[in-house]
N, C-alpha and C positions, 0 to 999 in steps of 0.2 A: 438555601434549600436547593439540594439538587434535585431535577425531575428527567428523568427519563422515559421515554417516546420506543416504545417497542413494537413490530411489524410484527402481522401475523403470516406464518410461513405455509402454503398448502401447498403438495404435488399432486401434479393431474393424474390417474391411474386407472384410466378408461372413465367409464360412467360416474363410478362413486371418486369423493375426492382423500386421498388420505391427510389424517391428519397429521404432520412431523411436530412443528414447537409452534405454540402461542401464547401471548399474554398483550395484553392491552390495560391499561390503566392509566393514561394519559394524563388525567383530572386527580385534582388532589393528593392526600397523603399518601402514602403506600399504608395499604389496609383500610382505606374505608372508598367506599366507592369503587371496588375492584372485581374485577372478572376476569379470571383465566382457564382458559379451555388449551388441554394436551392429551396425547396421546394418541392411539391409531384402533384401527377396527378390532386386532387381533386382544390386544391386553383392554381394551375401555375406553372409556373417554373419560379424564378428569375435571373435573369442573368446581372452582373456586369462586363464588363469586360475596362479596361480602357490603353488606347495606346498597346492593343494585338495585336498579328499576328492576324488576319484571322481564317486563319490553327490552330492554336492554340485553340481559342474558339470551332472551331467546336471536335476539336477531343477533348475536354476536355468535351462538352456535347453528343457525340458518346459516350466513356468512362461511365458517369454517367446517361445517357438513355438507353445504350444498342443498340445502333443502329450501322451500318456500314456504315463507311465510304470511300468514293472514290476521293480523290483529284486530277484533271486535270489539272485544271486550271493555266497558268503562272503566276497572280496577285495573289497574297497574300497580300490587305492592311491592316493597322495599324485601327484597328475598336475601338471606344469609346462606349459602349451602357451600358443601364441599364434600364429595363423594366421585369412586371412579365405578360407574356403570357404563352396559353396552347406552347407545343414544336413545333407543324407542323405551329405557327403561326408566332413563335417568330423567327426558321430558318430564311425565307426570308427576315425579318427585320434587322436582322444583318451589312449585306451591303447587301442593296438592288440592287446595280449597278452587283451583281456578276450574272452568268447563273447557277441558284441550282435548281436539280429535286428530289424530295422527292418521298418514297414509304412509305405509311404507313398499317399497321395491328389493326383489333380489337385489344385492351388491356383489356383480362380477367381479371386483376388484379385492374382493375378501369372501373367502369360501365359506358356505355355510352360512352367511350372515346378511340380513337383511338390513336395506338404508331406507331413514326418515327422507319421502318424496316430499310432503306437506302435511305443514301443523297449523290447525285452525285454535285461536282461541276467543270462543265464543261468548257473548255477553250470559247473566244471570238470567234464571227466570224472575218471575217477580215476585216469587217465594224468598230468594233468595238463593234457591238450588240452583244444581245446572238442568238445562233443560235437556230432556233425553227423547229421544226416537225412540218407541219399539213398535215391536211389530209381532203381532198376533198368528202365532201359524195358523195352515190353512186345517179346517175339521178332514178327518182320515175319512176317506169317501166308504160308503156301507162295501163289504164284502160279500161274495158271493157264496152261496151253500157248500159250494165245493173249494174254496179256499178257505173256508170255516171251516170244514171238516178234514183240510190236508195239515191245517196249523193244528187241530185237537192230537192228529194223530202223530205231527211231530211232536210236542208236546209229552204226549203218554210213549215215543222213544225214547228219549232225552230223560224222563222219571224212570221207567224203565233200566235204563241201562245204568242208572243212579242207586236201582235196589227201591224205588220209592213207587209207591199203588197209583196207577191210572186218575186223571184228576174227576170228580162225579161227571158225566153224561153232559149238562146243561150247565155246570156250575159255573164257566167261563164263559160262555156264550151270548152275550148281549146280543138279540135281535134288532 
């Protein structure tokens, strides 16, 4: 059995790192326990990886994007995938079932295009979901008679100039 041992190649390009050629598969046959990440900012990033940890794919694309990584989480599955998306798209595709929170940065080094800073992937709740943050906006503070009556009156512009009848007196108006 021949094995071959493949380096993963990255050039420095300011801030963000580009990607040129990589493949790693050092362990086992060719095709099971494999993951190979190619290509650059502009066409995608390709990513092969087949009967891999998890854990493994991501820190092997932390490694050759340059991002950091946080691993919490107690699952770590055996992921199949192979698709070529930008990086902040292709993360949650991975296993979609896991709870991953992404931070990303403009990348000066590729125009128009934003790079993964850090990827959290957080344990389960004990539902079994991810657990989520939200946050409640704040109540619209009361308005005043005369902003009441500058919105009525743009309001009946705006119908007005639409061909449509003034809205009734009171009929918007919550006190």
């Amino acid at each position: 059995m021949h094995r071959t041992n493949r380096h993963i190649g990255l050039r420095q390009g300011g801030a963000g790192a580009a990607l040129l050629v990589a493949m790693a598969a050092p362990w086992g046959p060719a095709g099971a326990n494999e993951i190979r990440v190619s290509g650059d900012c502009a066409s995608g990033v390709h990513l092969v990886a087949r009967e891999a940890r998890y854990s493994d794919v991501l820190k092997r694309l932390a490694h050759q994007l340059g991002f950091q990584l946080s691993l919490e989480s107690q699952s770590d599955p055996l992921v199949t995938f192979d698709a070529t998306l930008q990086p902040a798209d292709l993360i949650p595709r991975i296993a979609p079932l896991e709870n991953v929170s992404m931070a990303k940065t403009r990348d000066p080094s590729c125009a128009n295009r934003e790079r993964i800073a850090k990827v959290w992937v957080l344990p389960m709740g004990a539902s079994g979901n991810a657990v989520r943050a939200t946050a409640t906006p704040a109540p619209e503070p009361p308005r005043s008679v005369e902003e009441r009556a500058r919105q009525r009156a743009g309001t009946a512009l705006v119908l007005q100039a639409h061909g449509l009848p003034p809205p009734e007196e009171n009929a918007d108006d919550p006190q």
